[in-house]
C-alpha positions in Angstrom: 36.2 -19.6 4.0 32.6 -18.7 3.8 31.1 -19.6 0.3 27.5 -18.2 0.4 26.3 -20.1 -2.6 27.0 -23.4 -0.9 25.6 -21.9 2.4 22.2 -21.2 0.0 21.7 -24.7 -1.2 22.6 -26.7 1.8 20.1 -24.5 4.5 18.0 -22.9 2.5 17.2 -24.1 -0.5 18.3 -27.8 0.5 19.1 -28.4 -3.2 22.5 -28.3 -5.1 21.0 -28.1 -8.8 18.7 -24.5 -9.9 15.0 -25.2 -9.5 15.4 -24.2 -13.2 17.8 -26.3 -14.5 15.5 -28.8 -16.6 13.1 -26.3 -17.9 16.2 -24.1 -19.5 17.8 -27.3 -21.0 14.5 -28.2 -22.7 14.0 -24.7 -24.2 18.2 -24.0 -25.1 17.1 -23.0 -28.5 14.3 -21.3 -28.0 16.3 -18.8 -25.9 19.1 -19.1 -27.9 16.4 -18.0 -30.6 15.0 -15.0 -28.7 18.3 -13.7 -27.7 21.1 -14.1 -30.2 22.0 -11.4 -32.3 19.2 -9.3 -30.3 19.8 -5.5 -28.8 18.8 -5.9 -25.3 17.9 -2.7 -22.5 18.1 -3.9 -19.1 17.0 -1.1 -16.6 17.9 -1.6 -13.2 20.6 -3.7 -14.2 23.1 -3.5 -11.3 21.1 -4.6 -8.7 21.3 -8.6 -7.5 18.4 -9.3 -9.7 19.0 -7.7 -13.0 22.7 -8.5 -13.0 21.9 -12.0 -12.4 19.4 -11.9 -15.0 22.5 -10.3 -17.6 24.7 -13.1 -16.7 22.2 -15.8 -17.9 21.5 -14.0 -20.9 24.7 -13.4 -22.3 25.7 -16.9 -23.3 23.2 -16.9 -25.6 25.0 -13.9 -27.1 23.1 -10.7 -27.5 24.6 -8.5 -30.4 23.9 -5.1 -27.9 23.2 -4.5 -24.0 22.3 -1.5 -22.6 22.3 -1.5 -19.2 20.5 1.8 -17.5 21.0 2.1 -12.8 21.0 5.1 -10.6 23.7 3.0 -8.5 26.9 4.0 -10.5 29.0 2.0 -8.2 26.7 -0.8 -8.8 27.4 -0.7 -12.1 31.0 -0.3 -11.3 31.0 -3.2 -10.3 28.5 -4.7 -12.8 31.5 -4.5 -15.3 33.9 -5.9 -13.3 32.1 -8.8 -13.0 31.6 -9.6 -16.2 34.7 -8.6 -17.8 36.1 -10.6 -14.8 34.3 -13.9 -15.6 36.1 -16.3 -17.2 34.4 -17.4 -20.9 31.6 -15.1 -20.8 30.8 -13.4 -23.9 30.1 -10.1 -23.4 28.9 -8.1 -26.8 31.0 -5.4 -28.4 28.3 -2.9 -27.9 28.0 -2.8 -24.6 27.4 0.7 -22.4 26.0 0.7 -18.7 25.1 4.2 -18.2 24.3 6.0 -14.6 20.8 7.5 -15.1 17.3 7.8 -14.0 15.0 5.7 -16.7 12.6 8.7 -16.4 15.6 11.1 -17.3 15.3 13.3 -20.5 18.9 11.8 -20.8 17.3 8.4 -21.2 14.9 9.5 -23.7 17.9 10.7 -25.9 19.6 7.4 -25.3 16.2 5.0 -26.3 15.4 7.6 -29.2 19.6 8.1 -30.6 19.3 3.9 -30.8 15.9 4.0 -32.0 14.8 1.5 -29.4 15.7 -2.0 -28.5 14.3 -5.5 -29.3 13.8 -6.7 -26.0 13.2 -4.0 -23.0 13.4 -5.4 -19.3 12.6 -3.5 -16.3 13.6 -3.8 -12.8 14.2 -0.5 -11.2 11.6 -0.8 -8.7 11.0 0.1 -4.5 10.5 -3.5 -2.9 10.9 -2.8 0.5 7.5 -2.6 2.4 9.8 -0.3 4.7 9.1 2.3 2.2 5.9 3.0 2.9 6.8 4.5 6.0 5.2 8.3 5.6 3.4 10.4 2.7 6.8 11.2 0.9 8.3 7.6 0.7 4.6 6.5 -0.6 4.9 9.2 -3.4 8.2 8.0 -4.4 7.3 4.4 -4.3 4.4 5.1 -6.5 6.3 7.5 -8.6 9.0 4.8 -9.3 6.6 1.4 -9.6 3.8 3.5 -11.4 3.8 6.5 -12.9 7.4 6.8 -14.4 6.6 3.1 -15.5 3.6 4.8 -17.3 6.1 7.2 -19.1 8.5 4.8 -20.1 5.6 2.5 -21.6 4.5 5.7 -23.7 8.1 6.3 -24.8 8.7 2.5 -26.1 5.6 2.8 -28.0 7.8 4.9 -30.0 9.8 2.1 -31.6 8.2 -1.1 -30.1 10.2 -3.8 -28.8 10.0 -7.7 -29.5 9.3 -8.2 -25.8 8.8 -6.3 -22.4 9.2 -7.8 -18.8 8.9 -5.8 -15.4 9.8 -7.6 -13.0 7.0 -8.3 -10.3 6.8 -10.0 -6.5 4.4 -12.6 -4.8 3.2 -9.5 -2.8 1.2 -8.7 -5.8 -1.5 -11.3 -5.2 -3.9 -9.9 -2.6 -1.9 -6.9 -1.1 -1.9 -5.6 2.2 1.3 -3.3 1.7 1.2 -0.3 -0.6 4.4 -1.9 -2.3 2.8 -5.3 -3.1 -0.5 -3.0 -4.4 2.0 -0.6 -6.5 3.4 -4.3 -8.3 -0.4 -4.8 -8.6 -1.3 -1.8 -10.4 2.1 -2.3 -12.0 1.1 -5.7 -13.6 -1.9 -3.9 -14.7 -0.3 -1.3 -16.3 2.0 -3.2 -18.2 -0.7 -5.7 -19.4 -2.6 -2.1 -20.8 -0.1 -1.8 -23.8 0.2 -5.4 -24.6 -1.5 -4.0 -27.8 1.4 -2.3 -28.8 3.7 -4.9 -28.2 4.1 -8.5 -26.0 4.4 -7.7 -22.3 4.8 -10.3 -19.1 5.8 -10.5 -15.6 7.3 -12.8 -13.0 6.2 -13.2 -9.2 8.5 -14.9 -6.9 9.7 -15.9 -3.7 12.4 -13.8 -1.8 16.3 -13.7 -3.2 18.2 -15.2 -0.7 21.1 -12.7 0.4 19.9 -10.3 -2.2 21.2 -6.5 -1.9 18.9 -4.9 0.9 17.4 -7.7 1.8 17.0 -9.2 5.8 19.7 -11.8 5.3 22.3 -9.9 3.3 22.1 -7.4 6.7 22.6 -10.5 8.7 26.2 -10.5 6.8 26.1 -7.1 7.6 25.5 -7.3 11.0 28.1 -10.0 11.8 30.7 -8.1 10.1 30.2 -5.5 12.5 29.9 -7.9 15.5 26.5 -5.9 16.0 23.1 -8.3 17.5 21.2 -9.6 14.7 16.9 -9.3 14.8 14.2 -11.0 12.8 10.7 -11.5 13.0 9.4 -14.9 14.2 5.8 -15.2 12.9 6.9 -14.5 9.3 7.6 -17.9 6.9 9.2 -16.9 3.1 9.6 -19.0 0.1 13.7 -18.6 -1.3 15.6 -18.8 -4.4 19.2 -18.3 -5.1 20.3 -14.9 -6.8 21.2 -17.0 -9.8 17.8 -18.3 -9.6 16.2 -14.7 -9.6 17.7 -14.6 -13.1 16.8 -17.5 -14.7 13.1 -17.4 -13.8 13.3 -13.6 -14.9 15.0 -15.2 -18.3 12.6 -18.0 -18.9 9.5 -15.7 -18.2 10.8 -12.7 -20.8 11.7 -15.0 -23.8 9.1 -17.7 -23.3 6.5 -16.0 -21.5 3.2 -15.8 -24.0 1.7 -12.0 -24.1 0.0 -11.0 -20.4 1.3 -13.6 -19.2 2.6 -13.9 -15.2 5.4 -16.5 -14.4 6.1 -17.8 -10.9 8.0 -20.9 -9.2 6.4 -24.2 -8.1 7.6 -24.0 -4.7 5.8 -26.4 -1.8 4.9 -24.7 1.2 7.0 -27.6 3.1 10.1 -25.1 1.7 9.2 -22.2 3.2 11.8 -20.8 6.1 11.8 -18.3 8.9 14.6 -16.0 9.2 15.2 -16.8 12.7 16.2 -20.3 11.3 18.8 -19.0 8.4 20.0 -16.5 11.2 21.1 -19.4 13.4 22.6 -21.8 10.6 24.3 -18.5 9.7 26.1 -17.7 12.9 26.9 -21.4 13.2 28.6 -21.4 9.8 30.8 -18.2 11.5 31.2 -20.4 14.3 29.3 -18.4 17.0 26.8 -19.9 19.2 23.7 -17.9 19.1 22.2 -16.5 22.3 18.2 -15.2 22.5 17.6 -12.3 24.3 14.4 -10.5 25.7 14.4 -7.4 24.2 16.6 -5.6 21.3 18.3 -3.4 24.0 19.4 -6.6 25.4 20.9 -8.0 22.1 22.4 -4.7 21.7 24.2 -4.5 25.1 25.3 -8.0 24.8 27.1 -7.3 21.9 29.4 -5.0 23.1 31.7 -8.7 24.0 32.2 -9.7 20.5 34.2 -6.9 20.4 36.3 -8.8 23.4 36.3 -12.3 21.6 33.0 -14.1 22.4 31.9 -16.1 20.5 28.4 -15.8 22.3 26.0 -14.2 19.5 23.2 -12.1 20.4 20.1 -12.2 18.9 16.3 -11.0 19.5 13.1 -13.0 17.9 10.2 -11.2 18.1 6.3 -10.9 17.0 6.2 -8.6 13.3 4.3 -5.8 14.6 4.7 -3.1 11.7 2.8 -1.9 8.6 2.6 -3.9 5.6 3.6 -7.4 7.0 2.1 -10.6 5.1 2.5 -12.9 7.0 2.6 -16.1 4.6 2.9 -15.8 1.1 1.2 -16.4 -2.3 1.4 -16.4 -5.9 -2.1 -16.3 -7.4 -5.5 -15.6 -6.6 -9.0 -17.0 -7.2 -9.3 -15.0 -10.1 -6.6 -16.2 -11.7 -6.0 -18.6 -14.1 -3.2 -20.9 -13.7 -1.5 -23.3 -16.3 1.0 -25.6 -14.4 1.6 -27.9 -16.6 3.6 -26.2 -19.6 7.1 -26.0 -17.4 8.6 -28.6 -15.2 9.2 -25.5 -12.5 6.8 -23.2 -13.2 3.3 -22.2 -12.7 2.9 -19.3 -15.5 -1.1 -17.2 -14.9 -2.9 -17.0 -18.2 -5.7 -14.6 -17.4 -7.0 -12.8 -14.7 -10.6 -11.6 -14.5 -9.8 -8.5 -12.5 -7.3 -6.9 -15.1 -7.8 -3.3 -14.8 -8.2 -1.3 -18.6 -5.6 1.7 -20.2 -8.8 4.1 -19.3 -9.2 3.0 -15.7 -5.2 3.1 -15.0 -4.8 6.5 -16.7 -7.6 7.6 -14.4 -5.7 6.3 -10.8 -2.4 7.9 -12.5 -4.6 11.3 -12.9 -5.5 10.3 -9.1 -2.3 9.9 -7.6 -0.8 12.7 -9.7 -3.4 15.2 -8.7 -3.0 13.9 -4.6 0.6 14.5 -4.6 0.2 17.8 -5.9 -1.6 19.2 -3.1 0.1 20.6 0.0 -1.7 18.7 2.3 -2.4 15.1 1.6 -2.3 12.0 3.7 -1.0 8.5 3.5 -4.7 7.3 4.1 -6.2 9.0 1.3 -3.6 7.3 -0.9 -4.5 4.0 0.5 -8.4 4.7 0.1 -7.6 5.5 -3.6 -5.7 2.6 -3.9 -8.4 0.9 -2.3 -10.9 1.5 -4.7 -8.7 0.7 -7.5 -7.6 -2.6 -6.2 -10.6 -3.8 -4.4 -8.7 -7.1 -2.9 -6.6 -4.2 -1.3 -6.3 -5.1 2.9 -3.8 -2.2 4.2 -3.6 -2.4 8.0 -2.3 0.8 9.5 0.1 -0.2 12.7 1.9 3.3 13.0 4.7 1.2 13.3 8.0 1.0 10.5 10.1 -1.5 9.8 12.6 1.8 10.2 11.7 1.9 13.6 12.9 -1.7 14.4 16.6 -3.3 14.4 
């Protein structure tokens, strides 16, 4: 039987033990400080980060979590999981509840409980795929941006201990209008660190996470359909569980303005051609390249017939938004690496923009998609001259577009 934790460690992370493992055993009462006894919001909760981020909280016993997601089945299923999980506290007052975090219903909810000690945001777009036209950039922004800026207004309301928003290594010197939104994001969150202690987290790709390349590669092989992947483009990895525990450490440890990331060696990086292969081996296919995508395609129709032949088409990325490497801090910032064994955590960054200069872009972007006319480019050129360290490169090409 397939066990994809194992399959994680052995060929991709080529370690059994969390990357984390040391730096939460040295600060156990520290969390256990920060978290016990503490009412807890988790927004975007039932996707693969924020639930794994719930499960390593909730041994330190929270006394309420509140658990806001649009995906009611993911939440569904949020609270199977945990009532299904043997010996895992899970607090009396606990409510998952199926709403948008820019609702009027989730004002009534944050005001009724008069806010939350510890707020934690991950309803985000991450998919550079959704910058694919002018209407999935204004919902990108809208989500990672401009709702964020409401909900930072309404916590000023009753202030909370802490607030994370979860961020991504795309962040440091963009070239997709998701990785700039995280940007401004960061920004944005850093502008009401007056009001009460903010930080962030940048890292590496979740290995089988939901909507990611590889969790379609299970997708694809359930469906005996061929399986694609870009060649020229090397990720770093860490295990769902992972996701959580760096989101963890970061929220309860993290200093004000402060950005967490992992210490990972470029030596670990992978290309998804290589976890596609060990993939279909684990299955027991043997994987066969093909030309073209309408190759892999037509070839595929045999699995239907037994074959264990698998098809599968490695090409050049040659659509909008790709970074080809990756990174998780600039020249600008400032990075402490010594204060966690597997952690780099950025102190400062001289290009923070101000409240003033982030209301302004909001006013920007707000005033853009209210016209009948406007193009993706003249979002990107006001991006641009927000985020100076901005490199969009326009391919008319979509990951949509591609297998």
């Amino acid at each position: 039987m397939f066990n994809i934790n194992e399959f994680i460690c052995r060929n991709i992370l080529h370690r059994i033990e969390s990357l984390f493992k040391t730096d939460i055993e040295q600060n156990v009462y520290e969390l256990r400080e920060y978290i016990q006894g503490k009412a807890i919001l988790v927004i975007g909760g039932a996707g693969s980060i924020g639930s794994s981020f719930i499960k390593n909280i909730l041994p330190f016993e929270p006394k309420t979590l509140v658990v806001i997601d649009i995906n009611e089945n993911g939440l569904a299923e949020l609270t199977r999981d945990l009532r299904s999980t043997p010996g895992l506290y899970v607090p009396n007052d606990y409510i998952p509840y199926p709403v948008d975090f820019s609702s009027k219903i989730f004002d009534k909810i944050f005001r009724a409980r008069k806010g939350f000690d510890i707020v934690v945001n991950f309803s985000a777009h991450k998919h550079v795929r959704s910058e694919k036209d002018i209407f999935s950039v204004e919902a990108l922004l809208l989500n990672n941006v401009i709702n964020l800026e409401k909900l930072l207004s309404l916590l000023s309301e009753y202030p909370p201990e802490r607030f994370f928003c979860v961020s991504t290594d795309k962040a440091a010197n963009p070239v997709n209008i998701m990785g700039a939104s995280k940007k401004i994001m960061e920004d944005l969150v850093f502008s009401f660190s007056d009001h009460f202690k903010v930080n962030s987290a940048r890292f590496a790709n979740v290995a089988f996470s939901n909507g990611s390349l590889l969790a379609g590669f299970l997708e694809r092989i359930s469906k005996q359909q061929a399986i694609s992947a870009p060649l020229d483009v090397q990720r770093y990895f860490v295990s769902p569980n992972e996701s959580g525990e760096i989101c963890m450490l970061a929220c309860m440890l993290g200093e004000n303005r402060e950005i967490f990331f992992p210490k990972l060696d470029k030596t670990q990086m992978m290309t998804f051609p290589e976890i596609a292969i060990s993939l279909l081996k684990e299955f027991g296919y043997t994987p066969i390249k093909y030309n073209s995508a309408e190759e892999a395609i037509a070839a595929s129709v045999a699995l239907k017939g037994g074959s264990n032949d698998y098809p599968v088409y490695f090409s050049k990325s040659d659509t909008t938004g790709e970074k080809g490497y990756e990174e998780f801090y600039t020249d600008t910032e400032i990075v402490d690496f010594e204060r966690f064994k597997s952690l780099g955590v950025i102190t400062s960054n001289s290009m923070t923009h101000s409240r003033k200069e982030i209301t302004f872009l909001i006013s920007q972007l707000n005033s853009a998609f209210n016209q009948k006319h406007i193009s993706k480019s003249e979002i990107v050129n006001i991006m641009k001259d927000f985020l100076p360290n901005f490199e969009h490169e326009e391919k008319e090409k979509s990951l949509d577009s591609k297998m």
